[in-house]
PDB file as gemmi writes it, atoms N, CA and C in Angstrom:
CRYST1    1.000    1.000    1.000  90.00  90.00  90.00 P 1                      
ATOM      1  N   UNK A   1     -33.042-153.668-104.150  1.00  0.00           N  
ATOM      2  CA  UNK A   1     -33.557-154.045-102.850  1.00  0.00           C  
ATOM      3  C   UNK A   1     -33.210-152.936-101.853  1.00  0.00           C  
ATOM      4  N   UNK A   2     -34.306-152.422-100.728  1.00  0.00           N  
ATOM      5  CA  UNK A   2     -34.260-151.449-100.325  1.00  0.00           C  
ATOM      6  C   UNK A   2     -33.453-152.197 -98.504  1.00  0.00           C  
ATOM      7  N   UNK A   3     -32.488-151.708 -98.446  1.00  0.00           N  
ATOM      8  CA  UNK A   3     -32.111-152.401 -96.979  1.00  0.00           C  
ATOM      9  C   UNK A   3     -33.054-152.167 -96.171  1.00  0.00           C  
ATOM     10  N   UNK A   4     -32.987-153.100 -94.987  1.00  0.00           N  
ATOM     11  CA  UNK A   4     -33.740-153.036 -93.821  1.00  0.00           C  
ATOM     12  C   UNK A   4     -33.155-151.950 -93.051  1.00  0.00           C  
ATOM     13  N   UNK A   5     -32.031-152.055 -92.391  1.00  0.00           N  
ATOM     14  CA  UNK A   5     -31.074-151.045 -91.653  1.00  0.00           C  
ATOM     15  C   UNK A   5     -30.698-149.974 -92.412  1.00  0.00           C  
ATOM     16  N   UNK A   6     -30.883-148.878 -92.020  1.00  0.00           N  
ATOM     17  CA  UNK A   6     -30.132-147.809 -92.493  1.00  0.00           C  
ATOM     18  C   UNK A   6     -29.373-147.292 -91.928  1.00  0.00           C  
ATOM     19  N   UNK A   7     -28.419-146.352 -92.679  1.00  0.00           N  
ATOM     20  CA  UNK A   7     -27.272-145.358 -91.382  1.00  0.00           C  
ATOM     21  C   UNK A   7     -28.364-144.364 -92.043  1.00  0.00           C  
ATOM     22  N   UNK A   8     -27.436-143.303 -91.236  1.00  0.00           N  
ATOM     23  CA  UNK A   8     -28.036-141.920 -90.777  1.00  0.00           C  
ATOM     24  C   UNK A   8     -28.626-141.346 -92.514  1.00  0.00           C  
ATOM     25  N   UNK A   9     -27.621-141.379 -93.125  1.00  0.00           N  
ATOM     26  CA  UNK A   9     -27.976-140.451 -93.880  1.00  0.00           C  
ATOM     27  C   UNK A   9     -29.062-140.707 -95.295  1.00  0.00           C  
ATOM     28  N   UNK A  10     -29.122-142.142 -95.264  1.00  0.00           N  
ATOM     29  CA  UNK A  10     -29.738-143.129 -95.703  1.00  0.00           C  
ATOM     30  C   UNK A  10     -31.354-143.044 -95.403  1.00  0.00           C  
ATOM     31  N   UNK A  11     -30.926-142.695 -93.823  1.00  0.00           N  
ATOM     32  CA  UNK A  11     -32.295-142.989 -93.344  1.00  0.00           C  
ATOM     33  C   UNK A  11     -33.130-141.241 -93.524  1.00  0.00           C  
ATOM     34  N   UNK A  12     -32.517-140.649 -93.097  1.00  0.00           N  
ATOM     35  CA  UNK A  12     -32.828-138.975 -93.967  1.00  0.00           C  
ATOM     36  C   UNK A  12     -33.591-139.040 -95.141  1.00  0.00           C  
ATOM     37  N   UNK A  13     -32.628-139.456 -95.970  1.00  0.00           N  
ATOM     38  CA  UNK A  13     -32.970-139.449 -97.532  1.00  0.00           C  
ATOM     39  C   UNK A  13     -34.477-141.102 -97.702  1.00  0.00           C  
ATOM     40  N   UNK A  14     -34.590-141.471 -97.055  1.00  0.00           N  
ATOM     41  CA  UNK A  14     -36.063-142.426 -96.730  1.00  0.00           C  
ATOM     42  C   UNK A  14     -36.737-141.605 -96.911  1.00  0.00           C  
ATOM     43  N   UNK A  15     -36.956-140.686 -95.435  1.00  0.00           N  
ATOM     44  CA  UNK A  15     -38.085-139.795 -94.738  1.00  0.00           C  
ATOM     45  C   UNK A  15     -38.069-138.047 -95.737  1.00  0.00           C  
ATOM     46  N   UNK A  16     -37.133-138.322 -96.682  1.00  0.00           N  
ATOM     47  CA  UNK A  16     -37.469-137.039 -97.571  1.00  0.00           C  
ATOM     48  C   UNK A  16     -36.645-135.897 -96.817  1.00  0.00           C  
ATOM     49  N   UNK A  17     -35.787-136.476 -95.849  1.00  0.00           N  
ATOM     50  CA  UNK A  17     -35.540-135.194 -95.127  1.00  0.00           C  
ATOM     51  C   UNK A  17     -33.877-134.900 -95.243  1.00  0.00           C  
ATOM     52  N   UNK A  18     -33.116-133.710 -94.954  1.00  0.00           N  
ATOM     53  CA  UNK A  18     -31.958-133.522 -94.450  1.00  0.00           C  
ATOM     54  C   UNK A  18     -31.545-134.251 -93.176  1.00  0.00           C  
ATOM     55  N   UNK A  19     -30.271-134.644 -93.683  1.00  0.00           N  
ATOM     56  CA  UNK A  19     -29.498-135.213 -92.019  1.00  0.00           C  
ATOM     57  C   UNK A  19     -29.979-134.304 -91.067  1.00  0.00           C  
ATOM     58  N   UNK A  20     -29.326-133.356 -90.969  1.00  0.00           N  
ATOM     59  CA  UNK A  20     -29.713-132.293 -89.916  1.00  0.00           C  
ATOM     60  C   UNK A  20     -30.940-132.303 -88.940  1.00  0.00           C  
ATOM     61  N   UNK A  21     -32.049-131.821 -89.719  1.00  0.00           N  
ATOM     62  CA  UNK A  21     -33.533-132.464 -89.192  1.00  0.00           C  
ATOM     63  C   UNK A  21     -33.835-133.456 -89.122  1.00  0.00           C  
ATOM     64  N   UNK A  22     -33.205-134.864 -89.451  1.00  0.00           N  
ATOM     65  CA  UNK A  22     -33.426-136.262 -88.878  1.00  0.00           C  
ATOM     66  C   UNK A  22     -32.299-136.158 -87.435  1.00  0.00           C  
ATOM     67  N   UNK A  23     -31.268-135.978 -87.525  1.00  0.00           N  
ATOM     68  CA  UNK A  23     -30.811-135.515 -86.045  1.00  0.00           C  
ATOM     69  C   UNK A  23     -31.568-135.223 -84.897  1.00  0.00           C  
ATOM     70  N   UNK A  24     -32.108-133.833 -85.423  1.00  0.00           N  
ATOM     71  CA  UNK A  24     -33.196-133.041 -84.587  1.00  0.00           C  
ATOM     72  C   UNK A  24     -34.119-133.731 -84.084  1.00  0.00           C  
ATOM     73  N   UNK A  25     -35.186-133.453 -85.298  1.00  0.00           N  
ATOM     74  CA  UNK A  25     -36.136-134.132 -84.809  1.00  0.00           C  
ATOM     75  C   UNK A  25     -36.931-136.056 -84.625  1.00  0.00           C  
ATOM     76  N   UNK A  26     -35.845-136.281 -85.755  1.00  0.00           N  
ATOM     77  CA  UNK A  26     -36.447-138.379 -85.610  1.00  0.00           C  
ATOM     78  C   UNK A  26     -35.644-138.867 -84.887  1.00  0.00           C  
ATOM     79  N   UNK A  27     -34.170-138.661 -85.148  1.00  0.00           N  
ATOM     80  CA  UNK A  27     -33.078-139.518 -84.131  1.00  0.00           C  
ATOM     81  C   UNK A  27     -33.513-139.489 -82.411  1.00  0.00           C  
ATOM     82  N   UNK A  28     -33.997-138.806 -81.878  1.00  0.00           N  
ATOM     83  CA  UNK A  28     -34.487-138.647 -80.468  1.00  0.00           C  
ATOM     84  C   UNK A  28     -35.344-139.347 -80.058  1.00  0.00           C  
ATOM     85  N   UNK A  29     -36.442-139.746 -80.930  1.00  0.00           N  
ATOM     86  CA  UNK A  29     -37.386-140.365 -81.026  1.00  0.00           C  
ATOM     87  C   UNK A  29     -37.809-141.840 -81.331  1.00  0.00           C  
ATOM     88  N   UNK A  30     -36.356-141.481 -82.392  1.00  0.00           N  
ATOM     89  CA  UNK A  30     -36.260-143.319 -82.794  1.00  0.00           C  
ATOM     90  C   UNK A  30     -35.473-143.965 -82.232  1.00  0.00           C  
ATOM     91  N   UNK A  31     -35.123-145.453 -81.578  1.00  0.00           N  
ATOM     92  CA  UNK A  31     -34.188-146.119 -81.063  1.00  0.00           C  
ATOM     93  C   UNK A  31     -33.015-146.620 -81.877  1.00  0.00           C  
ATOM     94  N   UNK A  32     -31.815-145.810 -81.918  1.00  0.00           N  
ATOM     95  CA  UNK A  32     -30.882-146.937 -83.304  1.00  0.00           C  
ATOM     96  C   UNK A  32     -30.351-147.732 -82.604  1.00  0.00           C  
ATOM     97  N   UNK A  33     -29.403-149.011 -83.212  1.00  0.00           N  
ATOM     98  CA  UNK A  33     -29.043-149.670 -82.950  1.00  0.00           C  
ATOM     99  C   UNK A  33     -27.266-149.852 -83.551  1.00  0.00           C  
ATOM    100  N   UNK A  34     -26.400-150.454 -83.226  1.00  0.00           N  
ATOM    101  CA  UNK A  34     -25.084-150.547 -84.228  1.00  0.00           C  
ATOM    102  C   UNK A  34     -24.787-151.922 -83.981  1.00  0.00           C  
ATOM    103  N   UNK A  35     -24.001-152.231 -85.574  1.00  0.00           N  
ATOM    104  CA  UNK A  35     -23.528-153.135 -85.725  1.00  0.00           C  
ATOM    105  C   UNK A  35     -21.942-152.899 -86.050  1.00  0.00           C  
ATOM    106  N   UNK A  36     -21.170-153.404 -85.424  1.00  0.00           N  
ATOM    107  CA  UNK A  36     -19.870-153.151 -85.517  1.00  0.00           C  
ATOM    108  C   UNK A  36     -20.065-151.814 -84.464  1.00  0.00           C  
ATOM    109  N   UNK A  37     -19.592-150.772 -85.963  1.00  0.00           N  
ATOM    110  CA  UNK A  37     -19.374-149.136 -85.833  1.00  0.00           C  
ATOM    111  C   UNK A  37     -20.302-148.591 -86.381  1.00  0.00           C  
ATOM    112  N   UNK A  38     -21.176-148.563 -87.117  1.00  0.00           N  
ATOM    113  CA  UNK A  38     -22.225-148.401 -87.943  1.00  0.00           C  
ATOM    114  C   UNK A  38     -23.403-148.006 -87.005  1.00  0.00           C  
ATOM    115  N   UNK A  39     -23.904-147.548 -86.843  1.00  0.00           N  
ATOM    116  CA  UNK A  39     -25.257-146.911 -86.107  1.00  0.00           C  
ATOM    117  C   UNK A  39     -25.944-146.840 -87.018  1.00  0.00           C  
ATOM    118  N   UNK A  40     -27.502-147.892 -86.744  1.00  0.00           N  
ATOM    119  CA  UNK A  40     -28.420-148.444 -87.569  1.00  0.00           C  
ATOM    120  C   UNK A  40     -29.577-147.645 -87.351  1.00  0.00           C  
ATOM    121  N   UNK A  41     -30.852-147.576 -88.087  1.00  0.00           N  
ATOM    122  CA  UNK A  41     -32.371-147.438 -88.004  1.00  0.00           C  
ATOM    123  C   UNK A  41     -33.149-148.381 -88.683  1.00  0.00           C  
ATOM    124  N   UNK A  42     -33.801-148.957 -88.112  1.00  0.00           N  
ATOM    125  CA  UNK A  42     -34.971-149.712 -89.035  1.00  0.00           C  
ATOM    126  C   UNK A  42     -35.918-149.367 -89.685  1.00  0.00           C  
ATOM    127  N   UNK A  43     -35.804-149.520 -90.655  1.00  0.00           N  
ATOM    128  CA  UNK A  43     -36.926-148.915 -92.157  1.00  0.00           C  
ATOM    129  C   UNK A  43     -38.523-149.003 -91.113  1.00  0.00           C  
ATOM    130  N   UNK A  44     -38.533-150.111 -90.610  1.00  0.00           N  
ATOM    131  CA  UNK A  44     -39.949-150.113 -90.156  1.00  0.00           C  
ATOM    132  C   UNK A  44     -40.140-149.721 -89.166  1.00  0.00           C  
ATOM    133  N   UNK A  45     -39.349-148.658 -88.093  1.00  0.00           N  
ATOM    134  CA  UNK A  45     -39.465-147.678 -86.960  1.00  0.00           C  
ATOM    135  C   UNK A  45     -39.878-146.502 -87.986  1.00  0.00           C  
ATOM    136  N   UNK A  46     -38.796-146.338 -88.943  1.00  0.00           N  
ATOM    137  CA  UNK A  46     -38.786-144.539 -89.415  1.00  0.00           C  
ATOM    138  C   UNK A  46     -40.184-144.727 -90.480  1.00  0.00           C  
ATOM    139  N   UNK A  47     -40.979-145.755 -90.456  1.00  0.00           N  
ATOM    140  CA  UNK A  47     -42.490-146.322 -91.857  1.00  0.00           C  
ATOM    141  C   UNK A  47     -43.339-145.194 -89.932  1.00  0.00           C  
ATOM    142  N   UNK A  48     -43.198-146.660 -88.920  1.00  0.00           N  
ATOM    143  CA  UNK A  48     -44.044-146.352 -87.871  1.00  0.00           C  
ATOM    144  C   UNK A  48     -44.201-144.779 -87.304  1.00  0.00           C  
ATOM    145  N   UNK A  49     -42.879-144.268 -87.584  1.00  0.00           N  
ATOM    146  CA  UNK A  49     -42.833-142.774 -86.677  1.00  0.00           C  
ATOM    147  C   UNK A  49     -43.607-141.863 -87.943  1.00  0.00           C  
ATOM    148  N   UNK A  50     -42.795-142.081 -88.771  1.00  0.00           N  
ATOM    149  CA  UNK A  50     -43.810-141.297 -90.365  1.00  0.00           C  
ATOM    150  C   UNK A  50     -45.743-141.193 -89.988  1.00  0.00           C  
ATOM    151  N   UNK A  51     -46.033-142.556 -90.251  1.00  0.00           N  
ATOM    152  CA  UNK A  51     -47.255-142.765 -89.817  1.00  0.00           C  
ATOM    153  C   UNK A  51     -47.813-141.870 -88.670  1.00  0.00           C  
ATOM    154  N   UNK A  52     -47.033-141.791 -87.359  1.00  0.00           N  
ATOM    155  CA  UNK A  52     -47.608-141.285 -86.544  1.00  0.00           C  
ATOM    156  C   UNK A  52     -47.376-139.847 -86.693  1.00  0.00           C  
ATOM    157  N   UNK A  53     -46.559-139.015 -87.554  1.00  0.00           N  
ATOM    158  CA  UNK A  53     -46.455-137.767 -87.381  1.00  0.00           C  
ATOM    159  C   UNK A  53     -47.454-137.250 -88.507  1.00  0.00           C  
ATOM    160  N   UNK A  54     -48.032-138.366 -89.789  1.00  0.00           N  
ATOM    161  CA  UNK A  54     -48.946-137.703 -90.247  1.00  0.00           C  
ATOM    162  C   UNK A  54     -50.344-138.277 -90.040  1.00  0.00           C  
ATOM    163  N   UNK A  55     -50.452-138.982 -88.905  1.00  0.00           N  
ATOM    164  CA  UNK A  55     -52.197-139.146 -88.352  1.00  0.00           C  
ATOM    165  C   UNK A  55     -52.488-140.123 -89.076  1.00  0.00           C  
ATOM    166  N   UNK A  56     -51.820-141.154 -89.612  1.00  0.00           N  
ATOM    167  CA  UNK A  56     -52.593-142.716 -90.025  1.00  0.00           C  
ATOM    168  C   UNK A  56     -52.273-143.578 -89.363  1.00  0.00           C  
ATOM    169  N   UNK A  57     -51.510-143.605 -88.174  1.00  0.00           N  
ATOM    170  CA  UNK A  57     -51.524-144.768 -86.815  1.00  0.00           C  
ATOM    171  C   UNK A  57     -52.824-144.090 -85.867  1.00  0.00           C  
ATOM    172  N   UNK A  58     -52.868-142.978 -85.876  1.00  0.00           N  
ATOM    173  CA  UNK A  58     -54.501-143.243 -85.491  1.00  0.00           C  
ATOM    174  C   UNK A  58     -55.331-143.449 -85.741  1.00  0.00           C  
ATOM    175  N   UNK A  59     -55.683-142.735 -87.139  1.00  0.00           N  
ATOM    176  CA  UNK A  59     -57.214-143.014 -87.773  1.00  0.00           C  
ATOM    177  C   UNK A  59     -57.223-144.886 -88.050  1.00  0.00           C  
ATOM    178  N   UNK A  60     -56.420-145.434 -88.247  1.00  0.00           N  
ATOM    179  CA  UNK A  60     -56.361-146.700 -88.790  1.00  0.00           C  
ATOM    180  C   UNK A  60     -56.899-147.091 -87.745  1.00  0.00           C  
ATOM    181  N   UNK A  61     -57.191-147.217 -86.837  1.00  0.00           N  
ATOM    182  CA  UNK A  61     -57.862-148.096 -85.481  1.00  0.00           C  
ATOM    183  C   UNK A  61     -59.133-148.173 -85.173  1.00  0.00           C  
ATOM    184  N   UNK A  62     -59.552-146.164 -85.880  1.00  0.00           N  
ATOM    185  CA  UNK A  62     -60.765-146.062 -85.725  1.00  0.00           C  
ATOM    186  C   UNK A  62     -61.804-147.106 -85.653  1.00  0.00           C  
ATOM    187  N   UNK A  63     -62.952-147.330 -85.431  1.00  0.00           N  
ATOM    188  CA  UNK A  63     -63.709-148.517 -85.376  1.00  0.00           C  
ATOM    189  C   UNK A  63     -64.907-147.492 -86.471  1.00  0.00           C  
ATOM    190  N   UNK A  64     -65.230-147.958 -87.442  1.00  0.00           N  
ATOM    191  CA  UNK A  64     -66.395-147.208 -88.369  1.00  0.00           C  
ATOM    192  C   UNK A  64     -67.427-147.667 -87.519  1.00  0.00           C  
ATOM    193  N   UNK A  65     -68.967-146.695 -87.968  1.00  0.00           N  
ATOM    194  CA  UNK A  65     -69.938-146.451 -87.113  1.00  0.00           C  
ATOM    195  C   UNK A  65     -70.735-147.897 -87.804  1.00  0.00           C  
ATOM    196  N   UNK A  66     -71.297-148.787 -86.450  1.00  0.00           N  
ATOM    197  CA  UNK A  66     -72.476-149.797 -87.193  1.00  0.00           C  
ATOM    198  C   UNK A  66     -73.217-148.908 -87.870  1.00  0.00           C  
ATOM    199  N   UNK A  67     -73.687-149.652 -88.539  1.00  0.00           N  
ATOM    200  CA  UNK A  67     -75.009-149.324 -89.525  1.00  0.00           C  
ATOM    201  C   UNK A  67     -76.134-150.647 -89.237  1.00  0.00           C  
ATOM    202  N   UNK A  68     -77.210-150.090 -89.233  1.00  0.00           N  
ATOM    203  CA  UNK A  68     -79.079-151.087 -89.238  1.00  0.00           C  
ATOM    204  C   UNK A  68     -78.295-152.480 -89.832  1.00  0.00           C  
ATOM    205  N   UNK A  69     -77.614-152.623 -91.062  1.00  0.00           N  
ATOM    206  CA  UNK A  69     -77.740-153.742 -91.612  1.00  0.00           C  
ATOM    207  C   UNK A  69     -76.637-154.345 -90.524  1.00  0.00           C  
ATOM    208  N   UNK A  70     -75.648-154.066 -90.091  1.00  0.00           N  
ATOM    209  CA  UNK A  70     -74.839-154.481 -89.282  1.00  0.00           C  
ATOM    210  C   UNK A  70     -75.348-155.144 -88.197  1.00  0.00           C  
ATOM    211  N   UNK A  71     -76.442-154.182 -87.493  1.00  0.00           N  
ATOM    212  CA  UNK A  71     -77.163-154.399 -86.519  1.00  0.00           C  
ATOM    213  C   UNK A  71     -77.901-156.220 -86.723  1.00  0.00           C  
ATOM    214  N   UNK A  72     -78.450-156.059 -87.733  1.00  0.00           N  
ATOM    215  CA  UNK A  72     -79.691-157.065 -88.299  1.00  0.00           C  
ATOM    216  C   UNK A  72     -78.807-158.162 -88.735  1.00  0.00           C  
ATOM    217  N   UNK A  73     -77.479-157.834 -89.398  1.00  0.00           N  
ATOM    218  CA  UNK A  73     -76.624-159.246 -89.216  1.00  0.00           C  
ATOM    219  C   UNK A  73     -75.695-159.689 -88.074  1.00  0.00           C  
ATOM    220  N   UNK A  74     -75.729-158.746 -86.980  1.00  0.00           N  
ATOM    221  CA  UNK A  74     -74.869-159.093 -86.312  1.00  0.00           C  
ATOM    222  C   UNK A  74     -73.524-159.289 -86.309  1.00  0.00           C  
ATOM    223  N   UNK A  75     -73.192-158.372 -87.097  1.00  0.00           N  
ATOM    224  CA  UNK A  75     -72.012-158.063 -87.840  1.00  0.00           C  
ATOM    225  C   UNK A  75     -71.216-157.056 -86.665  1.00  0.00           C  
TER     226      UNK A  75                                                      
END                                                                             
């Protein structure tokens, strides 16, 4: 079972990346949280930020173009 919360280095090794460059560049970006002493990330912030750094939180919204039959069903 893959935890929900991650620590730091946890959450690195998610995103394929070195601590270092999750420092840099995701930790700034992402909001953590702690429990106790522990400084958390949520699997489904570092899924959402992924998404947006490789262009499928946008295209996913896109609206595809009607088409005639669309038109004619009212679709």
């Amino acid at each position: 079972m893959t935890p929900r919360c991650l620590p730091i280095r946890a959450a690195a090794e998610y995103l394929g990346i070195k601590e270092s460059l999750f420092r840099e560049r995701v930790a700034p970006e992402i909001a953590s949280f702690s429990i106790g002493s522990r400084r958390l990330w949520d699997r489904k912030m570092l899924d959402r930020w992924l998404d947006r750094q490789s262009g499928i939180e946008e295209t996913a919204f896109i609206a595809k173009p009607r088409t005639a039959l669309d038109e004619l069903l009212n679709t």
